[in-house]
N, CA, C and O atoms as a MOPAC input file, in Angstrom:
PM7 MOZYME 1SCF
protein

 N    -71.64400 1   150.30100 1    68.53300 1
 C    -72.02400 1   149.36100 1    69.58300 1
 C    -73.52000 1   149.09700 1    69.49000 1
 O    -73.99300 1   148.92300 1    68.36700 1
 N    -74.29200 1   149.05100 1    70.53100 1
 C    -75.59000 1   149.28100 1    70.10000 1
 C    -76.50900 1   150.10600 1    70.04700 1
 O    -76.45600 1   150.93600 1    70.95400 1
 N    -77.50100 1   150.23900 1    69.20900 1
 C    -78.31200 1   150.88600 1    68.22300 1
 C    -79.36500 1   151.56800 1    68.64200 1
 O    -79.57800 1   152.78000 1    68.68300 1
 N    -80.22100 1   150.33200 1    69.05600 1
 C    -82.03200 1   150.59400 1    69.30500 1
 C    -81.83900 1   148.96400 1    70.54600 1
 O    -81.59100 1   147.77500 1    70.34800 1
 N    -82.13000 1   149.83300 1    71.81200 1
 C    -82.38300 1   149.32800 1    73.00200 1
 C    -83.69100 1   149.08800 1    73.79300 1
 O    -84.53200 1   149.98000 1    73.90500 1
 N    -83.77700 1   148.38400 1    74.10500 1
 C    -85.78600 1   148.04900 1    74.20100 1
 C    -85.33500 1   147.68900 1    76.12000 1
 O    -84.91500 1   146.65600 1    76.64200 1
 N    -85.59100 1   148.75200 1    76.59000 1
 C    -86.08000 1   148.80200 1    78.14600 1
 C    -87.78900 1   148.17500 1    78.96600 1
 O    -88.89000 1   148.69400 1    79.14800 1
 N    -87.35900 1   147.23400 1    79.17100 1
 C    -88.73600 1   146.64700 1    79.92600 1
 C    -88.63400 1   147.26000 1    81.40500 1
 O    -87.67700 1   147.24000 1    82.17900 1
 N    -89.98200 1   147.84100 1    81.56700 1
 C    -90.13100 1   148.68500 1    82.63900 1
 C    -91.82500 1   148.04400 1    83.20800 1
 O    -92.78500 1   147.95100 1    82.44400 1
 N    -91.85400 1   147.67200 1    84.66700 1
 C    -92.91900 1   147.30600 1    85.27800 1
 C    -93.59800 1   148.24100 1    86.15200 1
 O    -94.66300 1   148.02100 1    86.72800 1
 N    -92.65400 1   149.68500 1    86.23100 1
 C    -93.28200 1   150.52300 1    87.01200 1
 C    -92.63100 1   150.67200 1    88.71500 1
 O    -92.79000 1   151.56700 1    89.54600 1
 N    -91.96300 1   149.55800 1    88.76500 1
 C    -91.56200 1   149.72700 1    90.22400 1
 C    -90.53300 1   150.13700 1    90.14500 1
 O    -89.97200 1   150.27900 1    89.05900 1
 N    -89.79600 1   150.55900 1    91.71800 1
 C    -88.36300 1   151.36200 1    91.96600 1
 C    -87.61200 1   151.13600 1    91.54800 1
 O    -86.98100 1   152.10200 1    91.12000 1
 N    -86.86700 1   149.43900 1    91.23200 1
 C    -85.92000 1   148.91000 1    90.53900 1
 C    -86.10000 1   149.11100 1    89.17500 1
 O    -85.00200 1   149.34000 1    88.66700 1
 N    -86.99500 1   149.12700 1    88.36000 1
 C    -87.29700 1   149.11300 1    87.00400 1
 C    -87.11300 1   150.63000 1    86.76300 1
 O    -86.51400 1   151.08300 1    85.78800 1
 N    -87.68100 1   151.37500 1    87.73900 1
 C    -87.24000 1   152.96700 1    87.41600 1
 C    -85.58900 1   153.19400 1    87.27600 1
 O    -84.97700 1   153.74400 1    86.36100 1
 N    -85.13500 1   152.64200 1    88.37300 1
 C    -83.80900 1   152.82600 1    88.06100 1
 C    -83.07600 1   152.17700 1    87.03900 1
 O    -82.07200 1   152.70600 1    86.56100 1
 N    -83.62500 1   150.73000 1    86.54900 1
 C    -82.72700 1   150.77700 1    85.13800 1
 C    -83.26000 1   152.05600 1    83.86700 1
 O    -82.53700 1   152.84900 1    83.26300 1
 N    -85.33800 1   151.80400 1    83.73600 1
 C    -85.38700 1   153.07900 1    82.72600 1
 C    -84.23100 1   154.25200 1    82.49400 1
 O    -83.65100 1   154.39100 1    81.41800 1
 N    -83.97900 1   155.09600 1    83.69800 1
 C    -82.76600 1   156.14400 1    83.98400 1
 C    -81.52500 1   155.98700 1    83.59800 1
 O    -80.86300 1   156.68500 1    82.83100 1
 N    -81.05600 1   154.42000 1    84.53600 1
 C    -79.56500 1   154.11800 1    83.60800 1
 C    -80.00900 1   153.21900 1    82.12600 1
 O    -79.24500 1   152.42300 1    81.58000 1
 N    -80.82600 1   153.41200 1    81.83900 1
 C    -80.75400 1   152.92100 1    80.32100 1
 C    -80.81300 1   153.94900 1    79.22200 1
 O    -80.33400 1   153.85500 1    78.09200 1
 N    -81.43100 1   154.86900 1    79.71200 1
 C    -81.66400 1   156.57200 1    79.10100 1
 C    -80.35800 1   157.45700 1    78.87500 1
 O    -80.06900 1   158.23400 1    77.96400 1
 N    -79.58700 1   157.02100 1    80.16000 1
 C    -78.17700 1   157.87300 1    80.36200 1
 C    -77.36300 1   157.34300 1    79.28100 1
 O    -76.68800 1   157.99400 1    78.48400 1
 N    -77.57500 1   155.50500 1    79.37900 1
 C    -76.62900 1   154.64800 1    78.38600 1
 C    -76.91600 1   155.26500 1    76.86900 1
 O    -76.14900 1   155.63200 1    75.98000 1
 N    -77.99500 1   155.22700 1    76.94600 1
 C    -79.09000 1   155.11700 1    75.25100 1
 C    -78.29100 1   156.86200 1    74.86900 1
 O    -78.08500 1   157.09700 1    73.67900 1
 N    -77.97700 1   157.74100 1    75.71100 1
 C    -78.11300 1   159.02600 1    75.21500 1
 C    -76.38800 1   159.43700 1    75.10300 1
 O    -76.08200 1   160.56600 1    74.72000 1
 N    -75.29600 1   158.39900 1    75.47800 1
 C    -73.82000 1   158.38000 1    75.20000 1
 C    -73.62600 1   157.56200 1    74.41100 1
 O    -72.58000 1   157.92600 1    73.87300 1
 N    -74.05800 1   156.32800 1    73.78900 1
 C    -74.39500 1   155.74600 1    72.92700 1
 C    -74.86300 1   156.42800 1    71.87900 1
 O    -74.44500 1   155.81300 1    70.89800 1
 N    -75.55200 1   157.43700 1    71.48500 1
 C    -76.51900 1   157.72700 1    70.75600 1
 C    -77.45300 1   156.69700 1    69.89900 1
 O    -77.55100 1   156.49500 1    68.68900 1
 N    -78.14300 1   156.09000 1    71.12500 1
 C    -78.91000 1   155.28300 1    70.65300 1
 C    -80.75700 1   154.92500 1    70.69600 1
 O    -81.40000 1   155.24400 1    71.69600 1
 N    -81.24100 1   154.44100 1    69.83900 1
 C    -82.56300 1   154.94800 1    70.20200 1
 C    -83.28700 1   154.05800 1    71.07600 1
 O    -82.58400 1   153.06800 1    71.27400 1
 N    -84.45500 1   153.97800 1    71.72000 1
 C    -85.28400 1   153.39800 1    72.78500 1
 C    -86.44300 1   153.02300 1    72.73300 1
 O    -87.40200 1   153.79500 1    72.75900 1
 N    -86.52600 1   151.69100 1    72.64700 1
 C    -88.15100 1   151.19000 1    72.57000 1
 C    -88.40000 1   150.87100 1    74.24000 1
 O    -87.77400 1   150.04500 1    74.90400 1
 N    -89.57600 1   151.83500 1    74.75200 1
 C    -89.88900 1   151.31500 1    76.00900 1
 C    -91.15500 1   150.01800 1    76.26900 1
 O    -92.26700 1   149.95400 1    75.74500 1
 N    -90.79000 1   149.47300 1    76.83600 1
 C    -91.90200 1   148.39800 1    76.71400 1
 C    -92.15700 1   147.83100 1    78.50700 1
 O    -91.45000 1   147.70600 1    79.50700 1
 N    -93.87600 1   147.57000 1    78.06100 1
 C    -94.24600 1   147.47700 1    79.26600 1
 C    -95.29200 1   146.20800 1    79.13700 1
 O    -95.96100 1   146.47500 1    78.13900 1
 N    -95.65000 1   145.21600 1    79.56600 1
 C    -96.07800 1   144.13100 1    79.43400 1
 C    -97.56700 1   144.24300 1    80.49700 1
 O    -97.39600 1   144.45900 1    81.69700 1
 N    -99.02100 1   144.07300 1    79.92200 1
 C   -100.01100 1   143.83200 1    81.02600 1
 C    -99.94200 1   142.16300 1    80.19900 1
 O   -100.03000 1   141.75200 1    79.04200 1
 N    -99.74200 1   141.58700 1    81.50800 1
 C    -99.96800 1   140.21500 1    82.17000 1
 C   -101.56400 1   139.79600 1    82.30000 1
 O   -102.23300 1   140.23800 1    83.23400 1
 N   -102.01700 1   139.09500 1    81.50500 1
 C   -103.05900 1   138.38300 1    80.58800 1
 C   -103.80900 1   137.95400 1    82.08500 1
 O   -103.21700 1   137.21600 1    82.87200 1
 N   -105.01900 1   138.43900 1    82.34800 1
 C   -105.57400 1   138.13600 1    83.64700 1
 C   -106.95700 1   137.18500 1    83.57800 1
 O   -108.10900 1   137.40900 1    83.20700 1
 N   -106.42400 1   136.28000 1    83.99700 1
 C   -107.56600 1   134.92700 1    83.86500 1
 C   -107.95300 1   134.64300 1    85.97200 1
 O   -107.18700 1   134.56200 1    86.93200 1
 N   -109.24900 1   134.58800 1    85.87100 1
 C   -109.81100 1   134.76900 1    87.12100 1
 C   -109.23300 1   133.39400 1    87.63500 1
 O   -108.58900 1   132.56400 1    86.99200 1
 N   -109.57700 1   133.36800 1    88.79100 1
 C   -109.34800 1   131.82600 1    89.30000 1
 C   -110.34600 1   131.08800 1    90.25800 1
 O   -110.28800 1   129.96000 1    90.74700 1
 N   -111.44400 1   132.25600 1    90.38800 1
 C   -113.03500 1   131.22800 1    90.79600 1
 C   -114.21800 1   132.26900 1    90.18300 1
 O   -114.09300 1   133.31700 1    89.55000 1
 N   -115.23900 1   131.64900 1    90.56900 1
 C   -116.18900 1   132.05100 1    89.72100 1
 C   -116.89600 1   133.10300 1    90.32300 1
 O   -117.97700 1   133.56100 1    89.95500 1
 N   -116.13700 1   133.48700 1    91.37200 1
 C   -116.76700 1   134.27600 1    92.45400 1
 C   -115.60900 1   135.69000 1    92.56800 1
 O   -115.32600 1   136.07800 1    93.70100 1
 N   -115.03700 1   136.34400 1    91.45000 1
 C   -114.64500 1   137.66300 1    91.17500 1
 C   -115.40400 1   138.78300 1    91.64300 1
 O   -116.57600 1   138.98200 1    91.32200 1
 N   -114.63600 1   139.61500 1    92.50900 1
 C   -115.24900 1   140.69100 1    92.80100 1
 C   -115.53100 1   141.43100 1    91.65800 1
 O   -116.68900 1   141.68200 1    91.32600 1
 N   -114.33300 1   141.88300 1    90.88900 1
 C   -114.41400 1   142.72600 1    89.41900 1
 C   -114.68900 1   141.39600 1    88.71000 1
 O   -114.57700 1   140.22800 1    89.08300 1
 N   -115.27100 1   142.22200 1    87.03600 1
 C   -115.14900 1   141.40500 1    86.15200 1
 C   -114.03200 1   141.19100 1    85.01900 1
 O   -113.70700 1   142.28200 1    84.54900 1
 N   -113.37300 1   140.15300 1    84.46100 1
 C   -111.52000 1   140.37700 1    83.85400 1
 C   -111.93300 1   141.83300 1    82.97400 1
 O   -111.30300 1   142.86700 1    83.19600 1
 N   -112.47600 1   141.81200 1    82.48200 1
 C   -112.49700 1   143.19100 1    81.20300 1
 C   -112.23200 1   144.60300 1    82.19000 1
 O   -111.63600 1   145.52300 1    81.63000 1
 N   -112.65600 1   144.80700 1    83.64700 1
 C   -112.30800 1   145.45700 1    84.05400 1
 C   -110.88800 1   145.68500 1    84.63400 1
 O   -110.28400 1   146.75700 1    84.58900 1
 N   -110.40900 1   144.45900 1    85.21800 1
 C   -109.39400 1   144.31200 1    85.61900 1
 C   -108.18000 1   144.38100 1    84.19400 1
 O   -107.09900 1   144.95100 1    84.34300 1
 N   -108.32900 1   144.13000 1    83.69300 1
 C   -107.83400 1   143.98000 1    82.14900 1
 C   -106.92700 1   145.95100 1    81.52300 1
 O   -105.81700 1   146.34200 1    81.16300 1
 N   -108.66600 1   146.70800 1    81.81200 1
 C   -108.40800 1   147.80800 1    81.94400 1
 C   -107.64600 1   148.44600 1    82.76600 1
 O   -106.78700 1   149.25500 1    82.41500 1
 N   -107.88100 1   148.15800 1    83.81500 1
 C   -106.52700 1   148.76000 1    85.24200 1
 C   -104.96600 1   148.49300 1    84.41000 1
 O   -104.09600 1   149.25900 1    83.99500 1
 N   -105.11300 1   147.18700 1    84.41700 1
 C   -103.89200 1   146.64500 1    84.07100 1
 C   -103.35500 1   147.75000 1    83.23800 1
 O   -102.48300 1   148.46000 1    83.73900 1
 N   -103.91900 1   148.07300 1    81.57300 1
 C   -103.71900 1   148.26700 1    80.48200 1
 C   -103.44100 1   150.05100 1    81.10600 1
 O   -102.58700 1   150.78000 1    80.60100 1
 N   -104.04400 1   150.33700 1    81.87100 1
 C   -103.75100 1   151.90100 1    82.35500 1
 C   -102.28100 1   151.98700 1    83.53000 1
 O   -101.28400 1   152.69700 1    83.65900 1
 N   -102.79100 1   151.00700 1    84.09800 1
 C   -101.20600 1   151.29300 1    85.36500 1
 C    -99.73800 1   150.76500 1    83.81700 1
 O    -98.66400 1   151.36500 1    83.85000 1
 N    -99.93600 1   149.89100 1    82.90900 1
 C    -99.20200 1   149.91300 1    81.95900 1
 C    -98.63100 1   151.03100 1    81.33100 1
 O    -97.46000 1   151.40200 1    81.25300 1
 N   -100.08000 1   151.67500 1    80.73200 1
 C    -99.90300 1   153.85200 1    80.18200 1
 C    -99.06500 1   154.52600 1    80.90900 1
 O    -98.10100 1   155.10800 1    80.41300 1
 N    -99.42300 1   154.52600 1    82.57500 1
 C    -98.89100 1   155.46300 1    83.02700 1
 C    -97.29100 1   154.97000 1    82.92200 1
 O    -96.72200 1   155.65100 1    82.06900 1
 N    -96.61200 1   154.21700 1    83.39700 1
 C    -95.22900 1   153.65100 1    83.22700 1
 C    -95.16200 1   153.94100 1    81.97400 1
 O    -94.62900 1   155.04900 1    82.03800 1
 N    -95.33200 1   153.72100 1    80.82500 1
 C    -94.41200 1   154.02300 1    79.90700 1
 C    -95.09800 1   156.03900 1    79.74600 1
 O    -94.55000 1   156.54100 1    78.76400 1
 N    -95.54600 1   156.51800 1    80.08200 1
 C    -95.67100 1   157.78100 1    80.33400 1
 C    -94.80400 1   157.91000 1    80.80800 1
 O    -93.88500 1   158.31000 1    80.09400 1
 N    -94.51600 1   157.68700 1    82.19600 1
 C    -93.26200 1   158.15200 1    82.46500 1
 C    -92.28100 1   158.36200 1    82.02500 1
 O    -91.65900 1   159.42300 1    82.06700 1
 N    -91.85000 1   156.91500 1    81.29800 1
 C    -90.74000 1   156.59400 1    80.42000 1
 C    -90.85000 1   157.98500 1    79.21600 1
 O    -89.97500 1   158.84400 1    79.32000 1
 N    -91.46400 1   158.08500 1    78.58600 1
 C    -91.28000 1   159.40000 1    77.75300 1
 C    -91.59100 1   160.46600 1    78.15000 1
 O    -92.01200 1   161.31500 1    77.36400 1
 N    -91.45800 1   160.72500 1    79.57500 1
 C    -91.19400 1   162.15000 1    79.86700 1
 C    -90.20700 1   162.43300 1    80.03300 1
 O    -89.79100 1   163.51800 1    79.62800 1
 N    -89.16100 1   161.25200 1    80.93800 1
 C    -88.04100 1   161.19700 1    81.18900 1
 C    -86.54000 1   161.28500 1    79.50400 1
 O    -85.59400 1   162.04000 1    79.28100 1
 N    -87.13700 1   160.06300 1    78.75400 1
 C    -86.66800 1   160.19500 1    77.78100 1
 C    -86.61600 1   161.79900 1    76.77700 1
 O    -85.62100 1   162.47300 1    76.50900 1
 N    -87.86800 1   162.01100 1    76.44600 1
 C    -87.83600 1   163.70500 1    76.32100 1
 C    -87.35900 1   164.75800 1    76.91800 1
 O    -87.47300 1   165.87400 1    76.41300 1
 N    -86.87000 1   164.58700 1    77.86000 1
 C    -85.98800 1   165.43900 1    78.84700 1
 C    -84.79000 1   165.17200 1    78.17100 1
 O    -84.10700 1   166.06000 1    77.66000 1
 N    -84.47500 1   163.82600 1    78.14700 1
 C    -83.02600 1   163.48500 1    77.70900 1
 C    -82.78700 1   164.18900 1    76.39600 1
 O    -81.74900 1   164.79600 1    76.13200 1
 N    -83.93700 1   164.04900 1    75.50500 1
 C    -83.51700 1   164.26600 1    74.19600 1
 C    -83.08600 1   163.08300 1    73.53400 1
 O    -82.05600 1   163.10500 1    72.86000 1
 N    -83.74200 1   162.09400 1    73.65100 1
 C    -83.34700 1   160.78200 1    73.43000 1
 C    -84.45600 1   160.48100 1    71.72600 1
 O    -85.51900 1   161.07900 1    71.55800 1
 N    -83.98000 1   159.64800 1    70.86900 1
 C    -85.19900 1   159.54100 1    70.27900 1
 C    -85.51800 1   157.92000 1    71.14800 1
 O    -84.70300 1   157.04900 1    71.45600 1
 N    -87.12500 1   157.97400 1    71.38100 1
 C    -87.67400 1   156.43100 1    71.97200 1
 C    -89.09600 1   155.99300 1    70.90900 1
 O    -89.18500 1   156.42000 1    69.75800 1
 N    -89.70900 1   155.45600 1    71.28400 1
 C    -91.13300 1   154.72300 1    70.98200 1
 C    -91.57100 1   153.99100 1    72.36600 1
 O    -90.80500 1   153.43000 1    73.15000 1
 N    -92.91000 1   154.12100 1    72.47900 1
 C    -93.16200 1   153.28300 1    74.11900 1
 C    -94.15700 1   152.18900 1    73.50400 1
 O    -94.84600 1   152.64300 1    72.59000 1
 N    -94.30600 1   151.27200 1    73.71500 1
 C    -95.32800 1   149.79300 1    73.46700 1
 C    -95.44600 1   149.10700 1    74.52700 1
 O    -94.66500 1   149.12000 1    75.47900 1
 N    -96.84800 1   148.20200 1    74.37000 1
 C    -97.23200 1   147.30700 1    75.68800 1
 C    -98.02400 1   146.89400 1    74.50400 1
 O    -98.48500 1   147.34900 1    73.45700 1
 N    -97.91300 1   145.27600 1    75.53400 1
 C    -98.65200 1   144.11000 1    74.79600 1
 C    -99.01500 1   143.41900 1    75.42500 1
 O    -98.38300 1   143.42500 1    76.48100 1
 N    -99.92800 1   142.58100 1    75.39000 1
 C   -100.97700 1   141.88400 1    76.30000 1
 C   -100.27000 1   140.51800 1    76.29200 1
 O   -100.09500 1   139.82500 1    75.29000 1
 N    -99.89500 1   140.23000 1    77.52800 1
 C    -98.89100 1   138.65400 1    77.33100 1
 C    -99.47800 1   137.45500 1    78.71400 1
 O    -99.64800 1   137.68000 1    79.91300 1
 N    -99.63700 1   136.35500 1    78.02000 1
 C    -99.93300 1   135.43200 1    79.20700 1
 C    -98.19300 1   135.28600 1    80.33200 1
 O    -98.19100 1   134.84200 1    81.48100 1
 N    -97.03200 1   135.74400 1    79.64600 1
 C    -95.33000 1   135.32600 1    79.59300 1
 C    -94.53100 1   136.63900 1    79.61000 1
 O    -93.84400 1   136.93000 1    78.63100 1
 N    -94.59500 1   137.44500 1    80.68800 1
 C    -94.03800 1   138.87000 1    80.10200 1
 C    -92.70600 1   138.76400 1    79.36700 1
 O    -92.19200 1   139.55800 1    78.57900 1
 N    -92.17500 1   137.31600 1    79.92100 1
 C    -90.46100 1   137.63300 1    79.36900 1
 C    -90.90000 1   137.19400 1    77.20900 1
 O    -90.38200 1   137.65500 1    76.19300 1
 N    -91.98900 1   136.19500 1    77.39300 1
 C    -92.12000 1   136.37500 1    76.02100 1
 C    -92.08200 1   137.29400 1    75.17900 1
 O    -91.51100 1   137.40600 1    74.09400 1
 N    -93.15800 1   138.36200 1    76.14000 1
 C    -93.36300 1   139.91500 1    75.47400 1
 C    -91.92800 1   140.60200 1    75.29700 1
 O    -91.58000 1   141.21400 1    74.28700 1
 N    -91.19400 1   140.41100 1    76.38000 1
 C    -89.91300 1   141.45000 1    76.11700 1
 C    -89.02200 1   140.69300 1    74.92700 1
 O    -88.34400 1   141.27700 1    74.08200 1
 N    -89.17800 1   139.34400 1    75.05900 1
 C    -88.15400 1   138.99500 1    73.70600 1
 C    -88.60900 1   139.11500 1    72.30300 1
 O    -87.90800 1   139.15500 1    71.29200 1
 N    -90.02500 1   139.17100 1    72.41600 1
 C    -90.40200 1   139.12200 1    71.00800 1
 C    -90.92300 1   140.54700 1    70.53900 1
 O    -91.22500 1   140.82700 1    69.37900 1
 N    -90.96800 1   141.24100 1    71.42800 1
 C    -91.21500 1   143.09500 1    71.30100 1
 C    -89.28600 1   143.17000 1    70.63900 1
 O    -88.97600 1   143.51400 1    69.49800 1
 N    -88.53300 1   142.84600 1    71.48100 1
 C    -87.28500 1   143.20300 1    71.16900 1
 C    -86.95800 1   142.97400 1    69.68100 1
 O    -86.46000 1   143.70800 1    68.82800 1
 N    -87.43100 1   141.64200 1    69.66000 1
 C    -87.23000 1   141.17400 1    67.99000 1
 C    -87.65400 1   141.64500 1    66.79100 1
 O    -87.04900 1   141.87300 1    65.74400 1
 N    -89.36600 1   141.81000 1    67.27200 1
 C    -90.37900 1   142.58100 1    66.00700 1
 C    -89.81000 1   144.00600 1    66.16600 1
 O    -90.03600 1   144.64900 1    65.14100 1
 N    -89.12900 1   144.74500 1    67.12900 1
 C    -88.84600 1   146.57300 1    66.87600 1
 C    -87.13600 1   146.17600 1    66.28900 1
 O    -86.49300 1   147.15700 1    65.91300 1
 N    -86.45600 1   144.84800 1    66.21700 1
 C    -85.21400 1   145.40800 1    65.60200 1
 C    -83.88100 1   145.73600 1    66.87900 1
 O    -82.77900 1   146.25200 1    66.68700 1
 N    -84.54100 1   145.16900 1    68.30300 1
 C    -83.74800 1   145.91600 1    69.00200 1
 C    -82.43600 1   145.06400 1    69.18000 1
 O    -82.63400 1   143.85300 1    69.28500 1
 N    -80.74600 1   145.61900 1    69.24600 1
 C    -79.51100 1   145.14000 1    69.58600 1
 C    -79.44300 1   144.63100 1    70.50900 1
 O    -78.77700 1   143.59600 1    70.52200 1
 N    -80.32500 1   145.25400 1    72.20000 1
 C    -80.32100 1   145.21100 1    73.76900 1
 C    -81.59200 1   145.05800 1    74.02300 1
 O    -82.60700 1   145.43900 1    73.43900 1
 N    -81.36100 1   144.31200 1    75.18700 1
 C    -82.55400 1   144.49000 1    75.73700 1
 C    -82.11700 1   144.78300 1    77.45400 1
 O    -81.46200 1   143.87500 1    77.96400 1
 N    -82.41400 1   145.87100 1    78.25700 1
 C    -81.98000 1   146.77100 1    78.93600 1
 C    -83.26800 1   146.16500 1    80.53400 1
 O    -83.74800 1   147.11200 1    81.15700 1
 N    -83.47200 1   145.45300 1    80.77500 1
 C    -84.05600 1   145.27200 1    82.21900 1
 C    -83.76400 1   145.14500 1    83.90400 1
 O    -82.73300 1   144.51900 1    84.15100 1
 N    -84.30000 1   145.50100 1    84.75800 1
 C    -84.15200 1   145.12900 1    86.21700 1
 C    -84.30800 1   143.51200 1    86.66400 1
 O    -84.75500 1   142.63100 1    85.92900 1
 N    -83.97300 1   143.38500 1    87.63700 1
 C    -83.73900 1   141.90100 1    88.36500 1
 C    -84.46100 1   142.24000 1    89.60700 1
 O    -83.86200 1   143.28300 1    89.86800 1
 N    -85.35400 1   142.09800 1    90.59500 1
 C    -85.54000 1   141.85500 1    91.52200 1
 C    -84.98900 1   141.37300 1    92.42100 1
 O    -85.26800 1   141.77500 1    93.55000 1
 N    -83.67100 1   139.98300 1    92.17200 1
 C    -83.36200 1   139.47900 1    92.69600 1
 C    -83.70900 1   138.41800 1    94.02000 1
 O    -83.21300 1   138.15700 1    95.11600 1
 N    -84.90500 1   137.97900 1    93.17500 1
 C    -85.84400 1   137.03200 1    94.03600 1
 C    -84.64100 1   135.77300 1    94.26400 1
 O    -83.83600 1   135.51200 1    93.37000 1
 N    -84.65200 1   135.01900 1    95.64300 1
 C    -84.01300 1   134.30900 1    95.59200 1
 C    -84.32200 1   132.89400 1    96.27500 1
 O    -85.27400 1   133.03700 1    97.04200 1
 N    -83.85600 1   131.60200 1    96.26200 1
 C    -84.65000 1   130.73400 1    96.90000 1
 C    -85.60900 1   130.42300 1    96.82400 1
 O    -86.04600 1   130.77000 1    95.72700 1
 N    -86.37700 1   129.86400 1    97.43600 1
 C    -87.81800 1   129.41100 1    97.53000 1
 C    -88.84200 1   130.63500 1    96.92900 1
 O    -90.02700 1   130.47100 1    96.63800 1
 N    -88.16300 1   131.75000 1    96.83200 1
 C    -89.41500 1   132.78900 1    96.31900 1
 C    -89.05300 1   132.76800 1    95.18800 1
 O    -90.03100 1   132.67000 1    94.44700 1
 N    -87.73200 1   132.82700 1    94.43100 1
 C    -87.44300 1   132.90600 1    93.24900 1
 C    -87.70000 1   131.76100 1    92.23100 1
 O    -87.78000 1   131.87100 1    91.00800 1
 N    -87.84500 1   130.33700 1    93.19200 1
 C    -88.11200 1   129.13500 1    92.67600 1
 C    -89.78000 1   129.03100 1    92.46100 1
 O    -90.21200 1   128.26300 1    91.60100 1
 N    -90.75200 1   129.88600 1    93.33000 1
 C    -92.17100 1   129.40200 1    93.33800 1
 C    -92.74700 1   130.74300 1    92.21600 1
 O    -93.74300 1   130.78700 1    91.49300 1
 N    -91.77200 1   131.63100 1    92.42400 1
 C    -92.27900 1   132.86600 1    91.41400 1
 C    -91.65300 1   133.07300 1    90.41200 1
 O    -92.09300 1   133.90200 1    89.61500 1
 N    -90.44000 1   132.38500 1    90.14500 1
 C    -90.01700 1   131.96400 1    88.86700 1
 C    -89.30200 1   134.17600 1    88.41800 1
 O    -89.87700 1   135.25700 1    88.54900 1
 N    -88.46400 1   133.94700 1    88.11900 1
 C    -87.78100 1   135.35400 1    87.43400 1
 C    -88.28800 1   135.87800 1    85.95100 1
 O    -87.97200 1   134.93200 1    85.22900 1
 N    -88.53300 1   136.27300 1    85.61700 1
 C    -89.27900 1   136.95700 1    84.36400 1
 C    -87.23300 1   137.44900 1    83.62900 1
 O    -86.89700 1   137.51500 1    82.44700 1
 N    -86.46100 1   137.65300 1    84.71200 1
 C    -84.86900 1   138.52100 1    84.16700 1
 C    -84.55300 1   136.83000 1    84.07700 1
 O    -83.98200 1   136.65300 1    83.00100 1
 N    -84.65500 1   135.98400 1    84.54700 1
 C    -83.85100 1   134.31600 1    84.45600 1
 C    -84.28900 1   134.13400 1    83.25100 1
 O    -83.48500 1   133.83000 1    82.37000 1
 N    -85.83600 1   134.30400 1    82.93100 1
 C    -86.45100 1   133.60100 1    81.49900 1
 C    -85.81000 1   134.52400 1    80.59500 1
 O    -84.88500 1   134.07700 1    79.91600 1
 N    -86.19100 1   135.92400 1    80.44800 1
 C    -85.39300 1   136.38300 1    79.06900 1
 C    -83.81500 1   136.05700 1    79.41200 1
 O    -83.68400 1   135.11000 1    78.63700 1
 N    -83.00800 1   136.14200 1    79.80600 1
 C    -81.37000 1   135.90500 1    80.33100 1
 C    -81.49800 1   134.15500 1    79.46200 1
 O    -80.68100 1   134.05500 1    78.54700 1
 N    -82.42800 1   132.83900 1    79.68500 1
 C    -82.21700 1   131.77200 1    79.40300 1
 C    -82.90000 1   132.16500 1    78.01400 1
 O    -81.99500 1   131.93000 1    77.21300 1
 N    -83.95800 1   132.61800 1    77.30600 1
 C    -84.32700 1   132.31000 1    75.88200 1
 C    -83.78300 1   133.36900 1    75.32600 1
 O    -83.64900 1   132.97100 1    74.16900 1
 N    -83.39600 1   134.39100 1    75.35000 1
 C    -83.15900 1   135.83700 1    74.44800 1
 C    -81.75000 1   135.31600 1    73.36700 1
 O    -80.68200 1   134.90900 1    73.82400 1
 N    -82.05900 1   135.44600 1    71.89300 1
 C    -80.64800 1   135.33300 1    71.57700 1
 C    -80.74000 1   137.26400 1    71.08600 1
 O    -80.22300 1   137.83300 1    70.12400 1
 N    -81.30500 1   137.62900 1    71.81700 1
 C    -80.06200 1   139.41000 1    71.61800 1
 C    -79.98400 1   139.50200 1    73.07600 1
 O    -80.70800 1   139.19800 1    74.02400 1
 N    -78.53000 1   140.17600 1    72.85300 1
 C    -77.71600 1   140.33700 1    74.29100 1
 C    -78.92700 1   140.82100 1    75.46100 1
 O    -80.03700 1   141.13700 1    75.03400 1
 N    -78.63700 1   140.85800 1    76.98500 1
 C    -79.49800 1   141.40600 1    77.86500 1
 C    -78.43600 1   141.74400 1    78.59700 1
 O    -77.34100 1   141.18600 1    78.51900 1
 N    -78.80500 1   142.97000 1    79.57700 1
 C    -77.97000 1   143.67400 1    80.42700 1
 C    -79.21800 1   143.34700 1    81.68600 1
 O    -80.30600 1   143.00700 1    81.22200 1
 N    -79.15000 1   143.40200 1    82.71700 1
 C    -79.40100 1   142.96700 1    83.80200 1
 C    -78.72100 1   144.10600 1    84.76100 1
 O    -77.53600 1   144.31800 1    85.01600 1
 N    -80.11500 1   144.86600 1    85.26900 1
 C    -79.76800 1   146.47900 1    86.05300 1
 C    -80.50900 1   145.96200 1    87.49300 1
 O    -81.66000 1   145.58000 1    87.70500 1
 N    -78.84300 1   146.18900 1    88.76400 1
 C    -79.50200 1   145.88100 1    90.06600 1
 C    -79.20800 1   146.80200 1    90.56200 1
 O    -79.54400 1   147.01000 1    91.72700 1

């Protein structure tokens, strides 16, 4: 079935809970795990920034570390084999389809928020965009 599963994880409660059921899947499967975590490309929007982007840039790139930290503590518990990556994306769903592609992965294993209506329409789904461009399968964890 499948192979090498690439889990996009943002760090929040829902995303924790697919990491877990993707770990449980990945480890009856015997299959391996690329964790991936996306910092979102931070362009100011007046000229009057409290921080400067290179700092903010850094936060980003660390609250990124720690999430996929997690992810391989959890995975190492399992006994899973994984790899963890993050990539700097203006498009996170870009990052997850094209991380999926360049590691080789069968799945791609993410959470839904389930934004809906007017919030889902003005904030747009990051799970709608990979679900509409991905040609490798996606599982969708609510």
């Amino acid at each position: 079935m499948f192979k090498h599963i690439l889990i996009a994880t943002d760090g929040s409660e829902l995303s924790q809970k697919a990491v877990t059921g993707g770990i449980e899947m990945a480890k009856a499967l015997g299959a391996k795990v690329t964790a991936y975590s996306c910092v979102v490309e931070y362009l100011p929007m007046s000229e009057f920034a409290v921080e400067t982007p290179q700092n903010v840039m850094e936060q980003l790139e660390k609250e990124a570390e720690r999430h996929l930290a997690a992810f391989a503590q959890e995975a190492r518990s399992a006994n899973i084999p994984f790899e963890t990556v993050k990539s700097v994306e203006f498009s996170p769903y870009n990052g997850i389809i094209n991380m999926a592609r360049e590691r080789g992965c069968d799945l791609i294993m993410m959470a839904s928020h389930g934004r809906r209506g007017l919030a889902g329409f003005l904030l747009g789904s990051e799970t709608q965009k990979v679900l509409t461009h991905s040609e490798i399968p996606v599982l969708v964890y609510r």
